[in-house]
C-alpha positions as a printed Julia matrix, in Angstrom:
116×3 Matrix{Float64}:
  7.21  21.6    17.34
  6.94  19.41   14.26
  8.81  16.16   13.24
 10.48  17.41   10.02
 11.03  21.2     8.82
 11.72  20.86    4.94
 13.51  23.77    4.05
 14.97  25.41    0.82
 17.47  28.29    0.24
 16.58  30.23   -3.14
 17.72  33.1    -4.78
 15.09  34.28   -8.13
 14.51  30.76   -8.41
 10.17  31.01   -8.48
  9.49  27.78  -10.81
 11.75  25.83   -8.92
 10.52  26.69   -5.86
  7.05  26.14   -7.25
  7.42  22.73   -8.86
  9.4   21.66   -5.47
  6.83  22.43   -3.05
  4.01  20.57   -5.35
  5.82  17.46   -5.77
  6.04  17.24   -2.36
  2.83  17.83   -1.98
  1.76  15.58   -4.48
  4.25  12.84   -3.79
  5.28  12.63   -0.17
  3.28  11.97    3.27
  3.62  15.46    4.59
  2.02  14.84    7.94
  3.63  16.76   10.69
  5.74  18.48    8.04
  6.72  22.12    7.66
  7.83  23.52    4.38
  9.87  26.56    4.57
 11.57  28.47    2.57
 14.59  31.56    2.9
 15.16  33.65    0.1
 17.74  36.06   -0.69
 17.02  37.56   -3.41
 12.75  38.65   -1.92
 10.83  37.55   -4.72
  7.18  39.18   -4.34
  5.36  36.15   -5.97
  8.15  33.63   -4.46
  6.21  35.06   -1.16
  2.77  34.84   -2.24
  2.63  31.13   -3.35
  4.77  29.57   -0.45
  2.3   32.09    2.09
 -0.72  30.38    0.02
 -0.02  26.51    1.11
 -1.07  24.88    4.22
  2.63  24.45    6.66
  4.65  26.6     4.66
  6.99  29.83    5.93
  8.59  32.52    3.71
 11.62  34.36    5.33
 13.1   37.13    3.32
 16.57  37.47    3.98
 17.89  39.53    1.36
 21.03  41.2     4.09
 22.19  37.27    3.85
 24.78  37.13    0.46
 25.99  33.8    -0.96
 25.42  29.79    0.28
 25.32  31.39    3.86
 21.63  31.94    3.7
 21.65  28.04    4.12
 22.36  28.48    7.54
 18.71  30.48    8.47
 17.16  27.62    7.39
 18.37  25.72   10.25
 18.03  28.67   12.67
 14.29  29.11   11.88
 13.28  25.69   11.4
 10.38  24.23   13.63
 11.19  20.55   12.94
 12.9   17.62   15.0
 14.61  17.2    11.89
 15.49  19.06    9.37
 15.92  18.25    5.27
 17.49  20.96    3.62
 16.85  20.96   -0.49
 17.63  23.35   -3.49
 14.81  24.9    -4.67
 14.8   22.72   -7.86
 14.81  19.06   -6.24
 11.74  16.53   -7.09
 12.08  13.21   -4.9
 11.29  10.36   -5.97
  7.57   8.99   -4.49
  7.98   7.45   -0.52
 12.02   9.24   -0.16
 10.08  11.5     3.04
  8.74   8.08    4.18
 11.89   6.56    4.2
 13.52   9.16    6.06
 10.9    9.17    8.17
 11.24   5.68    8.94
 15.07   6.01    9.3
 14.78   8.57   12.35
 11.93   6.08   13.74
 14.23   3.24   13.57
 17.05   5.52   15.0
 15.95   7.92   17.41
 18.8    8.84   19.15
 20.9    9.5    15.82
 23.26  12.15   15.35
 24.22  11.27   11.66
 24.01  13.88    8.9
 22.12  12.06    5.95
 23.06  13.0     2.74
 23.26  12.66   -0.97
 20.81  11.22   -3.92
């Protein structure tokens, strides 16, 4: 199991699933990180880039209608933790740190973190 599943609903969202997944890359400490990412609408290409980086899942769920397909991220999600993001979020340089740091500081936390 990892420590954090990052995970992402989308529906024909491609650049913002794109641009998402680099800036994370780019940006955050993704050590002991999965990426994954449910989508309901089954792009082809959606599939091909998130299959082509290292600790990243593509589910299709295209039976899954609406904000409901939120809820297979949590069902299929390897992590400890889990960060659920729109497929169009950027965060700011050190925010996976700092959660990271959070659950270190609290390990026995229940608390739903949310917000900008």
């Amino acid at each position: 199991m990892v420590a954090l599943t990052i995970g992402m609903a989308t529906y024909d969202d491609y650049d913002g699933v794109y641009f998402t997944i680099q800036a994370l890359r780019l940006y955050q400490d993704l050590t002991n990180t999965e990426i994954l990412v449910v989508d309901n609408f089954g792009c082809d290409e959606t599939e091909k880039f998130v299959r082509s980086v290292p600790n990243a899942r593509y589910l299709r769920a295209t039976e899954v209608v609406g904000t409901a397909v939120r809820d297979l991220v949590f069902r299929h999600a390897r992590g400890d933790a889990v960060l659920c993001v729109d497929s169009h979020i950027l965060f700011p340089p050190g925010t996976i740190a700092r959660l990271r740091d959070y659950y270190a500081t609290h390990p026995e936390t229940w608390d739903l973190l949310q917000g900008p």
